[in-house]
N, C-alpha and C positions, 0 to 999 in steps of 0.2 A: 337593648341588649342583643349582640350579636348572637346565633346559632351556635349549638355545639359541634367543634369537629368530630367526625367520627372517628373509630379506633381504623390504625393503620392494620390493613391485608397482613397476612400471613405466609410462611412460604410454605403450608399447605402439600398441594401433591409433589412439589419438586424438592423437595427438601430430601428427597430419598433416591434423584436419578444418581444414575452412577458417571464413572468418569467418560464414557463413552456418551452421556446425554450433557457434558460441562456445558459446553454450548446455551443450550437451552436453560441449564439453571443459571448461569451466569446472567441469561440474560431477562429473565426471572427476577431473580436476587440485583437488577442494577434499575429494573423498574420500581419495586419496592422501595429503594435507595433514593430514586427519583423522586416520589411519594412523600419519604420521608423528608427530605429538605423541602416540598412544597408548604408539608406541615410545620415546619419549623420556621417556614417564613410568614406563613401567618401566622403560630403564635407568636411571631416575633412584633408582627405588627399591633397584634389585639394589646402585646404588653403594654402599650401605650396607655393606656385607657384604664388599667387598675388601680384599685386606692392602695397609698402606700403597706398598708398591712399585706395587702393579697401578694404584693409585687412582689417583696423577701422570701415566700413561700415558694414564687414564680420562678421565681431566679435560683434556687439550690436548685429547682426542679428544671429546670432550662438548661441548667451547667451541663447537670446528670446528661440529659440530652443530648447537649452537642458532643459531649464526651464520647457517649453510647454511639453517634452518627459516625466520629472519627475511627472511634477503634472498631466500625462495621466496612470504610474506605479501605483500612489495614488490610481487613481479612482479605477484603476482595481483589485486593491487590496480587496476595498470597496467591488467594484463588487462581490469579491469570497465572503464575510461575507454577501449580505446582503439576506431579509427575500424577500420572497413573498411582504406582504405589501410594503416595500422599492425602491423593483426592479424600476419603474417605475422613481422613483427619483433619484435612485445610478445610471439609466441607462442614464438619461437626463444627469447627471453631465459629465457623462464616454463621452456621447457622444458631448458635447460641449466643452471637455477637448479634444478629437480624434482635434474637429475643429481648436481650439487654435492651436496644432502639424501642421496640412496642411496648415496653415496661417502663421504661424512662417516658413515651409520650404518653402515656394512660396516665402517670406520674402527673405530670406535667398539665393534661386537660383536665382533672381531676383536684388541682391543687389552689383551683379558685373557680366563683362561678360564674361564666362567660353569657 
């Protein structure tokens, strides 16, 4: 039986810089991102290896995932266009969309046992 992954970082102290530190959270928030598809490619590979019951379990909880990973690409996309005035706003979404991502993999390591 392989090891369990641990739960994905958080964004922690930058989740509060302002638009004047974007920079920094951005590049924050695209290492987490990083993080997250490493974890999704090995749950991708461990999927292999589940008995049919765990896999259907795996798989609602996988979708959830990749979904949550996509609509975190969104934000951060947003992120690179938005203004000053905005920041504040594109930064709430980006970072309730980061949470969505750590809820769907806890989801997901959680939804069979590895």
């Amino acid at each position: 039986m392989m090891g369990a992954l641990p739960p994905l970082a958080s964004l922690g102290l930058i989740a509060d810089y302002t638009y004047e530190r974007r920079a920094e959270f951005m590049a924050g928030l695209s290492r987490l991102a990083g993080s997250a598809d490493a974890q999704i490619q090995q749950l991708n590979t461990r999927r292999a290896t589940l008995p049919g019951t765990s896999a259907q379990d795996w798989d609602v909880a996988m979708k959830e995932l990749t979904d949550a990973r996509s609509d975190l690409q969104f934000k951060i996309t947003a992120l690179n266009a938005s203004t000053a005035e905005m920041w504040s706003q594109t930064k709430d979404n980006a970072t309730r969309s980061w949470k969505r991502v750590e809820d769907a993999s806890d989801r997901v390591r959680h939804s069979t046992t590895l």
